[in-house]
N, C-alpha and C positions, 0 to 999 in steps of 0.2 A: 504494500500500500504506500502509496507515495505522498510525501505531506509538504506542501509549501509550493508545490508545482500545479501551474495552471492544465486544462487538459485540452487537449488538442481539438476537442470538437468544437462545434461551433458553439458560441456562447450564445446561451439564450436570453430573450427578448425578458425585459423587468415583467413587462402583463403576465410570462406564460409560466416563470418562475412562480411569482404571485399566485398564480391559479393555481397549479401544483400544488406549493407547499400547504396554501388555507386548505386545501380539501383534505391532502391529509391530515392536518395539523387540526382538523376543524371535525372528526371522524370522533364521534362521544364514546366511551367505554361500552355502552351500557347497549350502544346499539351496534356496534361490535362484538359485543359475547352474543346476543340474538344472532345474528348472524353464522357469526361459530358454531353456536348450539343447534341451528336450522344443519348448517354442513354436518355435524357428528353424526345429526340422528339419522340422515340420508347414508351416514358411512355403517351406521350400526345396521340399517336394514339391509345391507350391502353382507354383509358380515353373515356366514349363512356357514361355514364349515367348522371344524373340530381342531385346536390348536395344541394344548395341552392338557390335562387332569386337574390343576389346579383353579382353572378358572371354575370349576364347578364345585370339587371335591371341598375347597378348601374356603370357598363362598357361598355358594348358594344353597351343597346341601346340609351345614349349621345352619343358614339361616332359615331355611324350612323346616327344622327343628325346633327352632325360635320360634318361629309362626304357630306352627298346627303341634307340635308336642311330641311326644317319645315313639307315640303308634302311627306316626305320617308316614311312615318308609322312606325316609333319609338315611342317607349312608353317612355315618360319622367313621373319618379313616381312624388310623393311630395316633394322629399325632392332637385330635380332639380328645380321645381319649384317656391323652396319657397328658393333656394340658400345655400342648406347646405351643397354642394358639391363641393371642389375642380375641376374646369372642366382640369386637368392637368395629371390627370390618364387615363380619357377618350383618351384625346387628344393623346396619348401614342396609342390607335387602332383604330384613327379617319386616324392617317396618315397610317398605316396599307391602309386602305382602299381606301386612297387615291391615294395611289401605284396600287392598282390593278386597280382602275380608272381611270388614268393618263398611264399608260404604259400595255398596254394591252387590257384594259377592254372595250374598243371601239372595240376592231377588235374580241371578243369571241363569242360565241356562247351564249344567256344567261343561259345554264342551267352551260353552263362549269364557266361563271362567277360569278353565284351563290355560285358554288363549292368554287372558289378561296378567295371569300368573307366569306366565313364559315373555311375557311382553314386559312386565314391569322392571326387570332388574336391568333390564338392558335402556331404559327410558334414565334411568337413574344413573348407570356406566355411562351415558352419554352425557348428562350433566355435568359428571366428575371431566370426564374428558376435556369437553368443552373449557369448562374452570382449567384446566393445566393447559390446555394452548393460549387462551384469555392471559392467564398470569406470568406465560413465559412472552408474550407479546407488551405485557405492562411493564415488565421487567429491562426488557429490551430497550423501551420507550425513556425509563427511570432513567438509565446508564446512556443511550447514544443520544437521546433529545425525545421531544413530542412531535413525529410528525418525520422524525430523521427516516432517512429509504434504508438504513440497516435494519428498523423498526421494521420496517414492513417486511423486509426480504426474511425476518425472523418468524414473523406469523407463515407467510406462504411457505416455507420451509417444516413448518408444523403440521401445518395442513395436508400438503402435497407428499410429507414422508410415508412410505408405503410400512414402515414398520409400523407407524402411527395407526395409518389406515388399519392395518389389520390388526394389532393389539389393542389398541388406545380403549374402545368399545366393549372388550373383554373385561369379565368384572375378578381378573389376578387381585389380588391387593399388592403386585409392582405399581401399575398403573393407579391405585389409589395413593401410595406410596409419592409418586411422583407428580401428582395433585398437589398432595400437604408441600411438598419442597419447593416446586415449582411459586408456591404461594407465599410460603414461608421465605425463600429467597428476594420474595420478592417485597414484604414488609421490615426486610432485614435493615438493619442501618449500618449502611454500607458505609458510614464516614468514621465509622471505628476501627476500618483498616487506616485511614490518613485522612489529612485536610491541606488544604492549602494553603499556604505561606502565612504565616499571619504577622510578618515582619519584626518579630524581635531575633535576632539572628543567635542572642546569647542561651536560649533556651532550645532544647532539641523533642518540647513536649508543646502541642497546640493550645493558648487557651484560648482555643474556640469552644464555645459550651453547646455538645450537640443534643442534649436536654433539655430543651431553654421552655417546650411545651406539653403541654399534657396529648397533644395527637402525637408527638415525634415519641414520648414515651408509647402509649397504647399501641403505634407499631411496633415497634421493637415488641412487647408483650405478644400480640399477634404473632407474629414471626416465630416465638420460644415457642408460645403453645403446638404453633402447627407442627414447628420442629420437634416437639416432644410424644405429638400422635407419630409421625412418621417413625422413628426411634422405636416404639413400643407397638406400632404394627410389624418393623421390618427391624430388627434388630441395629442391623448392618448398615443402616440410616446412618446410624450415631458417626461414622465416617467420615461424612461429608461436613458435619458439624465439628469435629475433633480437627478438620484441617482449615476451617476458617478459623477458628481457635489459637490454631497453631502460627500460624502466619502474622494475625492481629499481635500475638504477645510477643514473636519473635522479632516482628519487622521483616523478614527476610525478603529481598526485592520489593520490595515495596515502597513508593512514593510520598514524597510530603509530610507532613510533622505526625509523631504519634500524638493520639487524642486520647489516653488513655492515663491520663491525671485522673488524680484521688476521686473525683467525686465523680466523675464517666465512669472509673472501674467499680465502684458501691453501688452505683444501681443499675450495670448491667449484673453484677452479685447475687444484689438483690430481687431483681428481677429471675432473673432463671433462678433461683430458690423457690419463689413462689407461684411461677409458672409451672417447673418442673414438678412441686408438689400439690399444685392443683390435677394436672397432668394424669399423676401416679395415683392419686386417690381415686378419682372418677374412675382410673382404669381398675384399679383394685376393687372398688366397688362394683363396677358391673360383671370382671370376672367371676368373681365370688357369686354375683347372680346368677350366671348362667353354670358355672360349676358347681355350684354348691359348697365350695368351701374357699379360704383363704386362698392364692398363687396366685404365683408371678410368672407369666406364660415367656418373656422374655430370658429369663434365665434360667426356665428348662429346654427351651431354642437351645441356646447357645450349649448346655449340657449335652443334650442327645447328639445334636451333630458336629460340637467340636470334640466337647471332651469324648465323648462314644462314639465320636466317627463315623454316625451311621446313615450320613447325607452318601456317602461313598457309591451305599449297596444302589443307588438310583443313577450311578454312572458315575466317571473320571475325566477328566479333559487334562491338556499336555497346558503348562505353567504360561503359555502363551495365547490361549485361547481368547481373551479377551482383547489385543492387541491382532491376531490373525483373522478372529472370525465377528467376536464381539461388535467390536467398531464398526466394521464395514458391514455386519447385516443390519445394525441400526441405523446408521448413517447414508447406506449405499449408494445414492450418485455425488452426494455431497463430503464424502470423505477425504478427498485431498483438501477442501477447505478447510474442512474440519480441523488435517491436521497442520496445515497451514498457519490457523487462528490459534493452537496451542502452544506454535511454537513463537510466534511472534507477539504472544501476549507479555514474553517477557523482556520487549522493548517498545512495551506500548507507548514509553515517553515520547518514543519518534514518531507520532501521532499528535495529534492538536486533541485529544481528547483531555479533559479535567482531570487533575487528580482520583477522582473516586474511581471514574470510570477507568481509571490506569489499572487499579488497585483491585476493583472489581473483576476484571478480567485474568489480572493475575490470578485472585484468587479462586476462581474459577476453571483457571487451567491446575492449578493446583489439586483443588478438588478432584479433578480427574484422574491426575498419575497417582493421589496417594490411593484413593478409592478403588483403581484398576491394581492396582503393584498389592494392595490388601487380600483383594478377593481372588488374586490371583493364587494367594497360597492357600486356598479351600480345595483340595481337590473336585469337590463337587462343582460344575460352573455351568451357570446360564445363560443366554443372553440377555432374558427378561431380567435378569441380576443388575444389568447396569443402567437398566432403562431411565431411574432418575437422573442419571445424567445427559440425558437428550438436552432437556432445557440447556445447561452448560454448551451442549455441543452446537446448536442452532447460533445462541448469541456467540461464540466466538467463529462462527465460520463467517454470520453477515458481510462484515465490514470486507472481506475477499472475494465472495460469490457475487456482492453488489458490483465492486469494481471490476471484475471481469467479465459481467455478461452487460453493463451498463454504461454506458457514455462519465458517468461521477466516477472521476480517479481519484478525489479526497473527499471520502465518508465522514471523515470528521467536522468537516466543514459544508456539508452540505444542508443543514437548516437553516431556514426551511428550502425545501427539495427545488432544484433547478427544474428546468424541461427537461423528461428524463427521456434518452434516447439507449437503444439497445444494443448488443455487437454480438457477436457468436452467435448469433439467433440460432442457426441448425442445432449448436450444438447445444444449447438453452431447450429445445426443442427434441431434439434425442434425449436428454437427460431426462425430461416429463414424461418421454413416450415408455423408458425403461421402468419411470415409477410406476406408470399405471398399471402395465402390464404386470410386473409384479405384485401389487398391490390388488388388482383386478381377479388375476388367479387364483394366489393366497386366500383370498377374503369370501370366492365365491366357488371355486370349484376343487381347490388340493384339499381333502381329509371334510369332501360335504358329506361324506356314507353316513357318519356315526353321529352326524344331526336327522337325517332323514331317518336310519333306523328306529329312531325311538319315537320322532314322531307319528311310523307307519303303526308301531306297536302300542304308543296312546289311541289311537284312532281306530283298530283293531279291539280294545279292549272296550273302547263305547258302543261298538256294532253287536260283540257278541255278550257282553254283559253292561247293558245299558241301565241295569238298575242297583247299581253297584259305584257309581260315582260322587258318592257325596266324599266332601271335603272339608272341614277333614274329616276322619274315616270315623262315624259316630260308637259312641262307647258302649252303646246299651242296645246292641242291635247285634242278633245272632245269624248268622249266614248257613245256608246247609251245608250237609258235609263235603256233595261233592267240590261245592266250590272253597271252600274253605280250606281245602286241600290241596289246590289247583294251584300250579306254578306256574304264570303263563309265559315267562320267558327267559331261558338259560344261556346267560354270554359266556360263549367259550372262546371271546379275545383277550389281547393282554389288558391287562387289570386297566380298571378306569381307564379304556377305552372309549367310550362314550359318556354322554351327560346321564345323570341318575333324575331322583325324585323329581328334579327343577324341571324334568321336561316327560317322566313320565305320569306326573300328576297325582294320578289316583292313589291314595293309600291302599285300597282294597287289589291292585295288581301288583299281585307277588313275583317278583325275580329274583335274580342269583345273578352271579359275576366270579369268574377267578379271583381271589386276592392276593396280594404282593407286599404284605409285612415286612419291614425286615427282623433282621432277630434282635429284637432287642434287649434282651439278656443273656445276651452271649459278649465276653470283651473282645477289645478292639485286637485283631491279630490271631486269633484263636482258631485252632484247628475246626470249635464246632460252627463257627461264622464259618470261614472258608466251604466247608462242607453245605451249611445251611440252604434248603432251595426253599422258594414258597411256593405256592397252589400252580400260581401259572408258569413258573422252568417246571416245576414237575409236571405240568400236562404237557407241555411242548418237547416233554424229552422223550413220554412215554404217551402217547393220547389214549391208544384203546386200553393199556392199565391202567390209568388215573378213570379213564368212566368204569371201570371193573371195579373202582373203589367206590366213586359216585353213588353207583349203582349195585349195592351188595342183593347176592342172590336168597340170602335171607327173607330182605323186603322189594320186592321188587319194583313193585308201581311206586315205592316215596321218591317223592318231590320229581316225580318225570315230566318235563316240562310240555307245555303246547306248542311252543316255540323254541328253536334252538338256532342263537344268532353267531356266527363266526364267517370267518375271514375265509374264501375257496380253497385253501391250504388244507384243512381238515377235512375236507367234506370224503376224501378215502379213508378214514381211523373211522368217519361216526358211522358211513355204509359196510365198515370190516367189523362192526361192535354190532349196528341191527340186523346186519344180515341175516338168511336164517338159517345158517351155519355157524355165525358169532356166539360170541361170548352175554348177548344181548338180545338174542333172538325170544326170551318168553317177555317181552315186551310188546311185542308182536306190533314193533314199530315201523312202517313206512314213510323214509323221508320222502319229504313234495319239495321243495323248493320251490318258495311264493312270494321271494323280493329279493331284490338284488340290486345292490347299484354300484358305477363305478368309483374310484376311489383317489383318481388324482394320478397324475407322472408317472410319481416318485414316492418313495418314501424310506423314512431313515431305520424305519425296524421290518425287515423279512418277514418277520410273523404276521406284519400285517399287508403282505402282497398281494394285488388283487382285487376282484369285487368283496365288496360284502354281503353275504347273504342271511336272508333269514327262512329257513326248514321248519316245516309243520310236522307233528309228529303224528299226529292223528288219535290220540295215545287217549285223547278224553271224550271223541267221538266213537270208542268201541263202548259195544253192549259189554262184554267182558275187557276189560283193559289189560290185565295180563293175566296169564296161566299159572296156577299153583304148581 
């Protein structure tokens, strides 16, 4: 970025500068997040396939156990169980549900209420969404100007990111995660990294007083609080706060006087004390509600999977992963900027930007390397791991993506906005075409199976037991035996492979699923972890023994389902198991296969190759079901 030099285009006319800059500069908050908010929800309905287990597992079905109670058919994995989870994300589309419960959901129809229960967490993921592009664009605006074109080039960069597109909308608690930060970054008061000259050259502390009111205080308090939700949803938050932290006390690269005399440092002190333990309580409190008793879900986190290692058994990645893959699947056309803006944040002085904005960038690139170099020594690694640092990654790439796809070679000086003219157009124009496609695929057709399966199998279950849909599943109502026995649909994919309760609805439709525990009492290193397999290696290693175990010749007919949903890989073990030569022939089952669909490219696990299908067993349509 070039600073002090004029650019070579043609300079434009004062009117058109004028026009320019007022409309952006003239562009209200408030109808801007409207807008935003119109874009997510359009990207939410867009949003139609199956990404990873946690958006469901670890959101929506606690918070359907929030909603309707212990007998709703939610699946609580281990790590609800054993208390590793903040119940304060959940709770977030527990009331979601509660709404359609409470106002409405007594007078619907149940398939339309089903709908409105499938519909509502994702109205609300769009909200949060919306809020973190919103805050990383106010943010943007704080640091380069009101109305500055690296402001904007930070929003459209939010927007147009294809990882965005297809996560942002998912209800992870990353993406909530990077809500609270994006926000909290953005109430932060950034002049406690430095200040501007305040011309006593004898002193090397500011006394500039950045306290001086009761709004510049309550942000800062905003900022801890959001900063102390993020912390206690994600652990591993604490990070990004430990390196602004670090920076503020040490001074290191950092510009302008420190601000960080006696009575600035007492009541940022005192502020995070009282923040933090408003914070800690509220969370204690509600945990304790929803568990039943006293914990602290953050430092049983950190027990299980640091100290017990047991993040490991869910995969490994090589010390580079976040710097190889990380980066650029977050970032992906805009990654050389990205890393561009990292590296030159640390001579942001040779820029006409202010002090804060020096400081703020710094610290920003900072955040990145200690946050990436951290999580790098986890062996277990995501990419959704780094996702709060999108915001960080947008505002430092601006100020480079603007000057090379745009006529303005000094961003720092361009408020309010010249007439803006464009250059590299094709290749401005390639780099959207690869987002969309990307984004386009991902969002609506790679891994759609394992949404469409469960919706064909709610829809199945209103045709053939239509009087069976109340919600939640009433307590004083006795069901006959046959159905009350009746398993209507057995997934033999890998474990939370599809979504559960959130989108099969009914309590009264019983399923099954392979599970994938790890061993959690076994120590880290030990011959009986090494050895340990769960339900699904042990069906994938042996399929027709593992249903020989399923299915003991004891009892024959228990829990035989109506439905048997997997991946076309199996469909020779469960024809070598009912045959009627098999091991499972007094079942006296004929598969149909009676849904199918396909399932994308590619994909990163072989077990799930292929269409999906779903097999009728026929098993509840005999007069006799099976043979003694």
């Amino acid at each position: 970025m070039s600073s002090g030099k004029k650019s070579n285009a043609k300079a434009p006319t004062h009117q058109s500068s004028k026009s320019l800059g007022d409309t952006l500069g003239s562009v209200q908050p408030r109808e801007a997040l409207a807008v935003i908010f119109a874009f997510r929800l359009i990207n939410a309905l867009c949003v139609r396939t199956f990404f990873q287990p946690d958006e469901y597992f670890q959101a929506l079905e606690p918070a359907w156990r929030m909603a309707f109670g212990e007998n709703s058919g939610a699946w609580l994995t281990w790590e609800w169980k054993h208390q590793l989870r903040s119940s304060v994300h959940p709770a977030v589309f527990a009331f979601g549900y509660w709404i359609v419960q409470s106002y409405g959901g007594l007078r619907m129809a149940p398939q339309t209420k089903a709908k409105w229960l499938i519909a509502v967490p994702k109205i609300i993921q769009t909200g949060l969404a919306a809020l973190s592009d919103w805050y990383t664009w106010r943010l943007a605006e704080k640091l380069y100007g009101n109305g500055n074109i690296a402001s904007w080039s930070v929003l459209l960069m939010t927007l147009l990111n294809p990882w965005q597109w297809y996560t942002s909308t998912r209800t992870f608690s990353n993406c909530f995660e990077t809500t609270l930060t994006a926000a909290a970054l953005y109430y932060f008061s950034w002049g406690l990294l430095g200040t501007e000259d305040d011309g006593n050259a004898e002193s090397k502390y500011s006394s500039i007083q950045l306290f001086e009111t009761w709004s510049q205080i309550n942000s800062l308090r905003l900022s801890l609080i959001l900063a102390a939700f993020a912390v206690l949803l994600r652990p591993t938050n604490v990070l990004i706060w430990l390196a602004i932290a670090t920076l503020a006390l040490t001074r290191a690269t950092l510009s302008g006087k420190s601000p960080l005399i006696r009575r600035n440092l007492l009541i940022v002190y005192r502020e995070v004390l009282l923040c933090g333990s408003l914070v800690l309580g509220l969370s204690l409190l509600a945990d304790r509600q929803y568990y039943g008793e006293w914990t602290f879900p953050p430092l049983t986190f950190l027990h299980f999977n640091v100290a017990q290692d047991l993040a490991v058994f869910y995969g490994q990645n090589d010390w580079h992963y976040y710097l190889s893959q990380g980066i650029p699947l977050l970032c992906t056309t805009i990654t050389p900027f990205v890393l561009q803006g990292l590296f030159k944040s640390l001579d942001a002085e040779k820029s006409n930007w202010p002090v804060a904005t020096c400081n703020a960038l710094k610290a920003l690139s900072f955040i990145v390397a200690t946050t990436i170099a951290s999580l790098s020594f986890v062996s277990h690694k995501e990419v959704r791991f780094i996702t709060p640092l999108l915001p960080a990654f947008h505002i430092l790439a601006a100020p480079y993506i603007t000057s090379f796809f745009t006529t303005i070679s000094d961003v720092a000086s361009a408020t309010p906005v010249p007439a803006l003219g464009w250059k590299r157009t094709p290749l401005l124009l390639a780099g959207l075409l690869v987002n969309a496609i990307i984004g386009g695929y991902l969002s609506y057709f790679h891994a759609a199976a394992p949404i469409k399966v469960v919706n064909y199998l709610r829809n199945e279950f209103e045709n053939i037991h239509p009087k069976h849909l109340a919600i939640p599943r009433p307590a004083n109502v006795t069901y006959d035996d046959d159905f009350s026995q009746e398993l209507f649909a057995l997934f033999l994919t890998p474990c939370h492979a599809t979504p559960w309760r959130s989108h099969l609805v009914y309590p009264a439709l019983r399923a099954r699923a392979l599970t994938c525990e790890p061993p959690i009492d076994t120590a880290p290193g030990s011959l009986q972890r090494q050895v340990y397999q769960d339900e699904t290696r042990r069906f994938y290693a042996d399929k027709v023994g593992f249903l020989k175990e399923l299915w003991s010749a004891d009892v024959p007919g228990e829990d035989m389902a109506r439905f048997i949903v997997g991946y076309e890989g199996i469909e020779s073990a469960l024809r070598e198991y009912f045959d009627w030569s098999g091991p499972g022939k007094r079942h006296k089952v004929e598969l149909k296969e009676v849904w199918s669909s396909w399932n994308g490219l590619f994909t990163d696990d072989d077990r799930k190759s292929g269409r999906l299908v779903v097999w009728a067993t026929g098993f509840y349509d005999q007069e006799s079901p099976y043979e003694p």
